[in-house]
C-alpha positions as CSV (number, residue, x, y, z in Angstrom):
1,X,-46.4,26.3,-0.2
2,X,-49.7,25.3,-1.6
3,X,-49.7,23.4,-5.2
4,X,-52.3,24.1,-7.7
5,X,-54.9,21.0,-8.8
6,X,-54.1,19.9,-12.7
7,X,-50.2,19.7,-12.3
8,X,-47.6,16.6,-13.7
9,X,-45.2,15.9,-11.4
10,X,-41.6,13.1,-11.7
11,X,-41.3,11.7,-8.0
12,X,-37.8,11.7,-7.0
13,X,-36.8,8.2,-4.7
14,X,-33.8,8.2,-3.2
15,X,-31.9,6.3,-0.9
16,X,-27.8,5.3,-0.5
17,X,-27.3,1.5,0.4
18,X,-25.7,3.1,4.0
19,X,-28.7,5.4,4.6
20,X,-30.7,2.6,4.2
21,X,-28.8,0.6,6.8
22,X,-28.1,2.9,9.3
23,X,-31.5,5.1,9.2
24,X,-34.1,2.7,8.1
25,X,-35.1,4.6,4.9
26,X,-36.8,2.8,2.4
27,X,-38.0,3.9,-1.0
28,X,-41.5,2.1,-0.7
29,X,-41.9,4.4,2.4
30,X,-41.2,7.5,0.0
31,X,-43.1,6.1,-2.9
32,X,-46.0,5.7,-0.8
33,X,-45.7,9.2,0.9
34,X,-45.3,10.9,-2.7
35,X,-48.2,8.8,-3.9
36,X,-51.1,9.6,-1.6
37,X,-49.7,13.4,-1.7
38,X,-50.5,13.6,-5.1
39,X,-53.5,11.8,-5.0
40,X,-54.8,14.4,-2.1
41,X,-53.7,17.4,-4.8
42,X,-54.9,15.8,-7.4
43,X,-51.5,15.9,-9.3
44,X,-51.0,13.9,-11.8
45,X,-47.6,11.3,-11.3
46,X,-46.0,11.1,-15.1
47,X,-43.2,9.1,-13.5
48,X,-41.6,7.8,-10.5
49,X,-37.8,7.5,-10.3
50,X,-35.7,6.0,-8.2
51,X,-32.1,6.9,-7.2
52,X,-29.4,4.7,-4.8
53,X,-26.7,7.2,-4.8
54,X,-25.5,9.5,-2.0
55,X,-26.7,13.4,-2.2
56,X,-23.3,14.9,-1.9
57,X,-23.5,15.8,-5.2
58,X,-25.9,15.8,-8.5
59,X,-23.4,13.1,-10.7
60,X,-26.1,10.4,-10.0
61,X,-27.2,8.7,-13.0
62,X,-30.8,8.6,-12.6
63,X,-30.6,12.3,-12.0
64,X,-28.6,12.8,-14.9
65,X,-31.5,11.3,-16.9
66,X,-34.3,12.5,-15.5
67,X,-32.8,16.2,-16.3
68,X,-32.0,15.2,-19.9
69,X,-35.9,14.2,-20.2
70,X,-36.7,17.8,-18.6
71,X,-34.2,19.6,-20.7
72,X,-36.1,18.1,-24.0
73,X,-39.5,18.4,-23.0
74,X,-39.8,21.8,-21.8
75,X,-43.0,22.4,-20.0
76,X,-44.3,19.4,-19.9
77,X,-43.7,18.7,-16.3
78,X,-44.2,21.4,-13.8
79,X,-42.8,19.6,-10.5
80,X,-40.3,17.3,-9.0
81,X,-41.3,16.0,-6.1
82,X,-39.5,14.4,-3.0
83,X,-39.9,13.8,0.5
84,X,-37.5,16.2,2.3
85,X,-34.9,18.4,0.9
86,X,-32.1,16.4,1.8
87,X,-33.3,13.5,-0.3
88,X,-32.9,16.2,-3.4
89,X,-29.4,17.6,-1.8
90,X,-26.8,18.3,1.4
91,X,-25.1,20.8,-0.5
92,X,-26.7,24.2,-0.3
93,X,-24.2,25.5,-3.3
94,X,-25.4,22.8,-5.5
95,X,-29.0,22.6,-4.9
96,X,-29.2,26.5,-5.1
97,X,-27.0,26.3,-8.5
98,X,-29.9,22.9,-9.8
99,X,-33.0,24.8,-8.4
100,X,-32.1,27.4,-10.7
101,X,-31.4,25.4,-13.7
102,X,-34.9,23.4,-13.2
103,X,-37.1,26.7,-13.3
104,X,-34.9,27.4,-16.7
105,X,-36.9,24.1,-17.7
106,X,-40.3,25.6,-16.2
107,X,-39.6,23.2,-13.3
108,X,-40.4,23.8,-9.6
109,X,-38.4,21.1,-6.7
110,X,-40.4,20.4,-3.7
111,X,-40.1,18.7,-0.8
112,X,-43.5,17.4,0.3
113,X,-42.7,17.3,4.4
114,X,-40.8,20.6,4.2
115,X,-42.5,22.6,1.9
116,X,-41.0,26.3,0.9
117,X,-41.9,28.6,-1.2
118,X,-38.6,29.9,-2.9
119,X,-40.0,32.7,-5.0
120,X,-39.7,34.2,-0.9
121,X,-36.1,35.3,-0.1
122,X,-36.2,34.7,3.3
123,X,-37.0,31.2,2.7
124,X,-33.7,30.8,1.4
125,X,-32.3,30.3,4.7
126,X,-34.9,27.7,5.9
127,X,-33.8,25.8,3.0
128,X,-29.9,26.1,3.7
129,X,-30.9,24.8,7.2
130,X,-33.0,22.3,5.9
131,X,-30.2,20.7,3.8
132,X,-27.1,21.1,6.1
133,X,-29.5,20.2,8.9
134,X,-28.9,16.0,7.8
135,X,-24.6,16.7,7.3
136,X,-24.6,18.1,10.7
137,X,-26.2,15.1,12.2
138,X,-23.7,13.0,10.3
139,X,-20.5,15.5,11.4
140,X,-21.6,14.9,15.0
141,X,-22.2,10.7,15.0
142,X,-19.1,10.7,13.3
143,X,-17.8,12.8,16.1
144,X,-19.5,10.9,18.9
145,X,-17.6,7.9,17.0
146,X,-14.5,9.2,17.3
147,X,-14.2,10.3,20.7
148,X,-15.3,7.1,21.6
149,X,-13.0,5.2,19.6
150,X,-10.5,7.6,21.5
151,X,-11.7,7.3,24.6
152,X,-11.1,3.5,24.2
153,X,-7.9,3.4,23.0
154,X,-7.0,5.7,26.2
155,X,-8.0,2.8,28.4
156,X,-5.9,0.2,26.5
157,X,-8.6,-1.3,24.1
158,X,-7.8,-2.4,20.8
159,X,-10.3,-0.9,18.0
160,X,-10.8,-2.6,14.8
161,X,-10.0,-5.8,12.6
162,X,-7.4,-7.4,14.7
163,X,-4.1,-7.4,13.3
164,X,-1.9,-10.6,12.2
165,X,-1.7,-13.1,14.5
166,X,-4.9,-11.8,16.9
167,X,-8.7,-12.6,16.8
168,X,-11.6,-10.9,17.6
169,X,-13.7,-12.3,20.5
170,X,-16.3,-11.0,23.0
171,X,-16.0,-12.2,26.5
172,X,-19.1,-12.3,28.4
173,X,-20.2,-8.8,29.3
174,X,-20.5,-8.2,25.7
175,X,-16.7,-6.4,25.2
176,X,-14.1,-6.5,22.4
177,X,-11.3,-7.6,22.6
178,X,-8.1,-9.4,20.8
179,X,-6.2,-12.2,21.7
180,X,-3.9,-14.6,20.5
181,X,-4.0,-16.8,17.6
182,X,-2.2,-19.9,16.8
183,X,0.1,-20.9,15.9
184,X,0.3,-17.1,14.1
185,X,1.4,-15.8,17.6
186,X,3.9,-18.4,17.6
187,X,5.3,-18.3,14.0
188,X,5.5,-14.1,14.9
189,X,7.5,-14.4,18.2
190,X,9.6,-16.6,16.1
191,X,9.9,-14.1,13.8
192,X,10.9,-11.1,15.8
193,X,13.5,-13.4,17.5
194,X,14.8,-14.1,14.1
195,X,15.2,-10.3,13.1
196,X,16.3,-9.4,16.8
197,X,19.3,-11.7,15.7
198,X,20.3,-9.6,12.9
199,X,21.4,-12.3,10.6
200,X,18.3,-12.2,8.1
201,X,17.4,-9.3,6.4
202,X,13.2,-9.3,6.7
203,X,12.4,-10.5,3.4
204,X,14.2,-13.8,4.0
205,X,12.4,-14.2,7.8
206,X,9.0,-13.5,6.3
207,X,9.9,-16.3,3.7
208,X,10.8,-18.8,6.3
209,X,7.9,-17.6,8.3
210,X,5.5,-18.3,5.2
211,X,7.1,-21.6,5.0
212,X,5.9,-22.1,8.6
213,X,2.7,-21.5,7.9
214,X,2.4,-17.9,8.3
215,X,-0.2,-16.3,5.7
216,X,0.6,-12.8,5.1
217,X,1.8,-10.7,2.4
218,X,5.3,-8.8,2.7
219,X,3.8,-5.4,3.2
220,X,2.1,-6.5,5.7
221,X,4.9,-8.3,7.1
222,X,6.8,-5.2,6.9
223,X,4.1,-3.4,8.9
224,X,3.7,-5.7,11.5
225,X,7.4,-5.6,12.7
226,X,6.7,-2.0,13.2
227,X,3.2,-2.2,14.8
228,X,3.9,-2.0,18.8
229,X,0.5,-3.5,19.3
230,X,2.6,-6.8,19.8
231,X,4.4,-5.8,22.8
232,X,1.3,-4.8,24.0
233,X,1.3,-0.9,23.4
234,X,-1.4,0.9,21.4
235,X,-0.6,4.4,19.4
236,X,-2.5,6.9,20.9
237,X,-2.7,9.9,17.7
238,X,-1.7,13.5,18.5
239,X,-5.3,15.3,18.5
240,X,-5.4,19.0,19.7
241,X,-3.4,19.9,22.5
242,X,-2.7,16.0,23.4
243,X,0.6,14.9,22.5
244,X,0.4,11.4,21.1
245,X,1.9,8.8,23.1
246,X,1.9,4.7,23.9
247,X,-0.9,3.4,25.8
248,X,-0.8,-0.4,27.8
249,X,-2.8,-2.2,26.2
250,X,-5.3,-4.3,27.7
251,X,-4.6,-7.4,25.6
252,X,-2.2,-10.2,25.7
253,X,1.0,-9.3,24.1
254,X,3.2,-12.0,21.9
255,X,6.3,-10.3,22.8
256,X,8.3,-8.3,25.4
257,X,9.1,-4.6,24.9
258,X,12.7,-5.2,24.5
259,X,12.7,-7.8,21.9
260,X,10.4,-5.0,20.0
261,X,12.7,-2.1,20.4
262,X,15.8,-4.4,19.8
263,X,13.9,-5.1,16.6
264,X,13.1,-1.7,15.8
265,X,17.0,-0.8,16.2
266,X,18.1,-4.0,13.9
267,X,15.4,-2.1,11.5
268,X,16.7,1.3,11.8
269,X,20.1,0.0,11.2
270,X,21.6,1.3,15.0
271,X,21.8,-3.1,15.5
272,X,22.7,-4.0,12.2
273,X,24.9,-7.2,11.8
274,X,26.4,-8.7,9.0
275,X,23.9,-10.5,7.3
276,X,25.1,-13.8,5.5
277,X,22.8,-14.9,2.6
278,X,21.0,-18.2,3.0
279,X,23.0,-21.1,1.9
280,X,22.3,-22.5,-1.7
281,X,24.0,-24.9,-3.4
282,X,26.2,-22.4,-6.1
283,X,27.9,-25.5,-7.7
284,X,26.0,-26.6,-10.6
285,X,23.9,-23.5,-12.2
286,X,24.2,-25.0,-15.5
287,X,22.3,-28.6,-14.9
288,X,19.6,-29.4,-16.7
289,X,20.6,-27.0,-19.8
290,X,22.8,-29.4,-21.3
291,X,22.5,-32.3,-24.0
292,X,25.1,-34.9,-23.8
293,X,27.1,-34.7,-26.6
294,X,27.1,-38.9,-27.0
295,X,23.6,-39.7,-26.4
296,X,21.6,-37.0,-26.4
297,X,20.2,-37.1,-23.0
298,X,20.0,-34.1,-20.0
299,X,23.2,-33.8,-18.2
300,X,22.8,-33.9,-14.0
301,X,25.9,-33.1,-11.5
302,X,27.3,-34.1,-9.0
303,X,30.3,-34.1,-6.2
304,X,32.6,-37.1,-6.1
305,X,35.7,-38.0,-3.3
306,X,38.9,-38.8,-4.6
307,X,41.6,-39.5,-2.2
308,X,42.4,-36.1,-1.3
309,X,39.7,-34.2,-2.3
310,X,36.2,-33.4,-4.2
311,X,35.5,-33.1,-7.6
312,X,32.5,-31.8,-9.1
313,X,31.1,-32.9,-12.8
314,X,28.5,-32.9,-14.8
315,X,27.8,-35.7,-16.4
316,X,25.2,-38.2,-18.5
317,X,23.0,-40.6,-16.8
318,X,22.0,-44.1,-17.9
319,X,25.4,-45.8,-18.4
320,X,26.6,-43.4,-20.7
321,X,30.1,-42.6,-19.4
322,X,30.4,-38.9,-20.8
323,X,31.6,-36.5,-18.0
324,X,33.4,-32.8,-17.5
325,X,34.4,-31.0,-15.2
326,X,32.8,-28.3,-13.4
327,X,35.8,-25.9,-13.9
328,X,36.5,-26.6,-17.4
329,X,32.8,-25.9,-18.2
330,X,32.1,-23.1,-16.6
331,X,35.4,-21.6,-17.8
332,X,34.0,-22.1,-21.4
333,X,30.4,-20.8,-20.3
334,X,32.0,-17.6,-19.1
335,X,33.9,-17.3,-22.4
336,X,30.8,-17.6,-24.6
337,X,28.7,-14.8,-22.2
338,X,32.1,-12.2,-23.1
339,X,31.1,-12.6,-26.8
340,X,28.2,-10.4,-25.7
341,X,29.1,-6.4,-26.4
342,X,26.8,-4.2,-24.4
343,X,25.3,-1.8,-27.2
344,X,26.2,2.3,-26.0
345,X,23.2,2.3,-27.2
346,X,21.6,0.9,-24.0
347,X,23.1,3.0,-21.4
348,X,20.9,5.7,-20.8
349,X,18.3,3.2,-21.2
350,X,20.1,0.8,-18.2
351,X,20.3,4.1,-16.1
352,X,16.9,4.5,-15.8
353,X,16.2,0.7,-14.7
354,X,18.8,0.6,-12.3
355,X,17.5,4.1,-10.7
356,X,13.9,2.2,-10.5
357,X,15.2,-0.7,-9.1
358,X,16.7,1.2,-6.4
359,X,13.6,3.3,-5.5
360,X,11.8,0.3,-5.6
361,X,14.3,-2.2,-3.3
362,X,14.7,1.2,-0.8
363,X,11.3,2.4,-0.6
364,X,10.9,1.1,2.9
365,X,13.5,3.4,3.8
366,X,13.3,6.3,1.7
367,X,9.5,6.4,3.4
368,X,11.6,6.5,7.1
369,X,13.9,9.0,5.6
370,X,11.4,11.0,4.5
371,X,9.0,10.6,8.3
372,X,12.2,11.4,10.0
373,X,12.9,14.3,7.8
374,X,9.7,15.9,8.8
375,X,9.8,15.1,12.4
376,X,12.9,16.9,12.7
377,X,11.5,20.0,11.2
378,X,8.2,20.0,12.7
379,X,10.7,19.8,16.2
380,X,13.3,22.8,14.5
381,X,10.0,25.0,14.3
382,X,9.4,24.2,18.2
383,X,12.7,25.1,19.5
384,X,12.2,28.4,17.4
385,X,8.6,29.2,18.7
386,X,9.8,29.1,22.0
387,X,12.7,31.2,21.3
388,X,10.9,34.0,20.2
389,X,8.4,33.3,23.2
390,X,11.5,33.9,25.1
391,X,12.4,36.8,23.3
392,X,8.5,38.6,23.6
393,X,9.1,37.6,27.7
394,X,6.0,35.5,27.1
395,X,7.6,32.8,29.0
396,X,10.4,32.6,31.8
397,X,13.9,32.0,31.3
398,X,13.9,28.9,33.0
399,X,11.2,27.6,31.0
400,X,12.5,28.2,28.1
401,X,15.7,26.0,29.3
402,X,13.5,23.2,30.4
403,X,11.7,22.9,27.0
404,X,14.9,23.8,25.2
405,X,16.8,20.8,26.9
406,X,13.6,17.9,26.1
407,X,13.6,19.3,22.3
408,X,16.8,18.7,22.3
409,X,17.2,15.4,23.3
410,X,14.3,14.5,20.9
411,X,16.0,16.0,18.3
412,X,19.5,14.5,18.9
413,X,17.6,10.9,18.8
414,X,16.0,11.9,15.7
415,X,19.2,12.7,13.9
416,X,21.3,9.9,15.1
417,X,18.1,7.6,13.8
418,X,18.5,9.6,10.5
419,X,22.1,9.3,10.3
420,X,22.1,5.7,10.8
421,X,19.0,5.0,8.2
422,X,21.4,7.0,5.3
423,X,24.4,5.2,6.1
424,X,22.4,1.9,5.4
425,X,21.2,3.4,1.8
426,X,23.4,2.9,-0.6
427,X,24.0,5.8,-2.9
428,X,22.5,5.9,-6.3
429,X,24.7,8.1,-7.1
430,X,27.9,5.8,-7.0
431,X,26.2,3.2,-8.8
432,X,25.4,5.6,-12.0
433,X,28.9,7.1,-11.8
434,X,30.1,3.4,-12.6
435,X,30.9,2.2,-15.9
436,X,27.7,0.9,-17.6
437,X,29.3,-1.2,-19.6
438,X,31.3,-2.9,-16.8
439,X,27.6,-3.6,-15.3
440,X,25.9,-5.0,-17.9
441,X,28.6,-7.4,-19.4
442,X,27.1,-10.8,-18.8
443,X,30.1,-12.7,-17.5
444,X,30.2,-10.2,-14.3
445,X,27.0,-10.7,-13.8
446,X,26.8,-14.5,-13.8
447,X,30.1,-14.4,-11.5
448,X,28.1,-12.8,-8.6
449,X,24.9,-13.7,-9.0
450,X,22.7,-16.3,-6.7
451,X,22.5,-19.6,-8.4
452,X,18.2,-18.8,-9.3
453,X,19.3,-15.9,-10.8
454,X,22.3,-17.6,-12.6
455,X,19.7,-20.0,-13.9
456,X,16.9,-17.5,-14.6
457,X,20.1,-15.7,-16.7
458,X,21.0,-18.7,-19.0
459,X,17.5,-19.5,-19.4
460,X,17.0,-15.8,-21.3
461,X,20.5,-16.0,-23.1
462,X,19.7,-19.5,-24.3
463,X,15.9,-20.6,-24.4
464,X,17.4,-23.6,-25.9
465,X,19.1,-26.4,-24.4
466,X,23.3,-26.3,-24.9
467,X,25.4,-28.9,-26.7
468,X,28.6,-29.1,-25.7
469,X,31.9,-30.8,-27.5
470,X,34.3,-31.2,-24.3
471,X,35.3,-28.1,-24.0
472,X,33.5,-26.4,-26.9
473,X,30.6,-25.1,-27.0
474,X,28.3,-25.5,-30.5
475,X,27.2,-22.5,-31.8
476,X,23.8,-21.3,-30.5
477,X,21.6,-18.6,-31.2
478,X,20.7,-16.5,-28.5
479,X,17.3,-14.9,-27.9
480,X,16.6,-12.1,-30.0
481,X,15.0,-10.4,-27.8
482,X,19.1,-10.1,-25.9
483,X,20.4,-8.9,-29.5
484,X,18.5,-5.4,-29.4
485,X,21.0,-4.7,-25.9
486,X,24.3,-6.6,-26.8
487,X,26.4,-7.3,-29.9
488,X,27.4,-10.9,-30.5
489,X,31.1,-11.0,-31.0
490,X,32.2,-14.8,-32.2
491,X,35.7,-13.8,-31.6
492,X,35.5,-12.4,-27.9
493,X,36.7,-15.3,-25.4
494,X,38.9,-14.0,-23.2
């Protein structure tokens, strides 16, 4: 398309930050191309912007502006000029849809190295080819990318950011690999022995294993337990007619394959022991909230032998002699947390927490529920595919028994998995079917609780420090805050 002498033209520059990484395109290079093309058609430049967002799409702001300038100045400017096409779009819908709305404005696009003239119909379809031309390229690197990654991961290389407890290196003919990282590797064998044990649930390992030095989050702790990569598989993704499947990997593992599937069964809740808590002293919850009723000063606790057995008190420090028992205390505490009435008020409210707390403390599980859920159907559809194979005589009897007999042992593992993951849920049903009431009385609750959240309890009742009378407690008033969800009765102590 030729361009008459005496025109204005806006140059268009653009270039994304990856385009100009991976294909070496450079906005001086445009600028400069733009430039002496006008200069040879004697066009005069009115402005020269410059754009560093991707073309999928016209929400670029520079864009945006420079059509707001060519909506309000009508005729003013006859072109837009750019280098090629796909530095205007990669969408053919779009840049047929803005083509349009610039000749509304008495605007013509142009692409200097691929010039077109539209006003010809059959130049349409050099310009779709033009501008899917670049996304094709793209599609196919991505491809190549892909099947290579593929390809790799067939012959036991590990692809990406190593995981937890790996590094990257490069040994000397230039390859990737991963190996072993201390003392990670070590903290994470520890770690799967731990939970192979079934005594610890996993958020109590991955503490211990933070304490050992271990620097990861508890999502990706929960990951990792699950990631065969550390018995030295890799996951090979079904793609097209390849099932997907484990590959050996080519990298050192940190543990054996059976201390991973052990741990994957202690996970899934077929190896499930009873799992103790982690010992903490229960015996003084109260310390450090009290005043001494003689001199003023914190109370502490402590256990003291007599001749047949232990006592535990609390008790002033300093050479004050003021002491109480444990017992008699906590007896009183107890009584003062049953002057607090639940409010009916609260109980649709308390619902709705305790359902949330339940999605939130199973959703580990619920997201297994729901894999194994869909594994089992996606299976259920097989069996019935080749049951009406069977039933067109697209396949042989005896095939059909051979296929029949591995989907069903797939789907007889799948179910016993499921079986054993909803038996380990406990059902939110039961727990909203109990009393609310019951649940949120305060006494109960500081009866079972762990002695942090004992303490974490006291601390919201009573902000303030307690002053006790032997065995009566003063008067205090409790937080407001716990006044909107209970009723304080001062005649409630049993």
């Amino acid at each position: 398309m030729s361009v008459e002498r005496g025109k204005r033209a806006d140059l268009y520059v653009r270039v994304s930050t990856d385009e100009q990484a991976d294909k070496g395109y450079s906005q001086r290079n445009q600028e400069e191309m733009l430039r002496k093309y006008c200069d040879n058609h004697w066009i005069e430049i009115r402005n020269i912007v410059y754009e560093d967002h991707s073309a999928k799409s016209f929400n670029r702001p520079e864009w945006k502006k420079l059509l707001s300038y060519l909506k309000k100045h009508r005729g003013k400017i006859d072109l837009v000029l750019f280098t090629k096409w796909d530095r205007f779009s990669r969408n053919a819908g779009d840049a047929y849809q803005m083509i349009n709305v610039l000749r509304d404005f008495g605007v013509e696009p142009q692409a200097i190295e691929q010039p077109l003239d539209l006003s010809i119909p059959e130049n349409k379809m050099m310009l779709a080819f033009y501008l899917a031309a670049p996304e094709v390229e793209n599609d196919r690197r991505a491809l190549n990318v892909f099947y290579g990654m593929r390809r790799a991961k067939k012959e036991g290389r590990y692809m990406g950011l190593a995981p937890v407890g790996y590094k990257n290196k490069i040994d000397q003919g230039g390859h990737k690999y991963i190996a072993p990282k201390e003392p990670d590797a070590t903290i994470l064998y520890w770690a799967f022995e731990e939970l192979s044990k079934g005594v610890f649930n996993t958020e109590q390992v991955w503490k211990n294993a933070r304490e050992k030095g271990l620097q990861c989050s508890k999502n990706a702790f929960w990951q990792l337990i699950r990631n065969p990569v550390y018995c030295g598989k890799i996951f090979l993704p079904k793609f097209k007619d390849e099932e997907s499947r484990f590959i050996q990997g080519q990298h050192q593992a940190i543990i054996s394959e059976e201390l991973f599937d052990k741990v994957q069964e202690i996970l899934d809740g077929r190896g499930r022991k009873y799992r103790p808590k982690i010992n903490t002293r229960n015996d003084f919850p109260l310390r450090g909230f009290l005043i001494c009723p003689v001199c003023g000063s914190l109370l502490t606790a402590s256990r003291s032998k007599g001749r047949t057995n232990h006592y535990s008190y609390y008790h002033c420090r300093k050479g004050c002699p003021y002491r109480i028992r444990v017992e008699e205390l906590h007896q009183v505490f107890e009584g003062e947390l049953r002057k607090f009435i639940p409010r009916k008020e609260m109980s649709a409210i308390y619902r709705k927490i305790i359902a949330e707390a339940y999605y939130e403390l199973t959703q580990n599980e619920q997201k297994i529920k729901k894999q194994l859920l869909h594994q089992l159907k996606d299976y259920e559809n097989r069996v019935s595919h080749i049951r009406n194979l069977l039933a067109m005589q697209k396949i042989e009897p005896t095939d059909y028994l051979e296929i029949k007999r591995q989907y069903d042992s797939v789907l007889t593992g799948l179910k016993e998995k499921l079986d054993n993951i909803c038996r380990s849920l406990p059902k939110i049903e039961s727990l909203l079917e109990k009393d609310i009431m019951e649940l949120m009385a305060l006494d109960s609750i500081f009866e079972e609780s762990k002695t942090e959240d004992k303490r974490s309890l006291i601390h919201t009742i009573y902000p303030q420090k307690l002053l006790f009378y032997g065995t009566l407690a003063e008067e205090v008033k409790p937080d407001d805050i716990l006044t909107l969800a209970y009723h304080y009765n001062t005649e409630k102590t049993k």
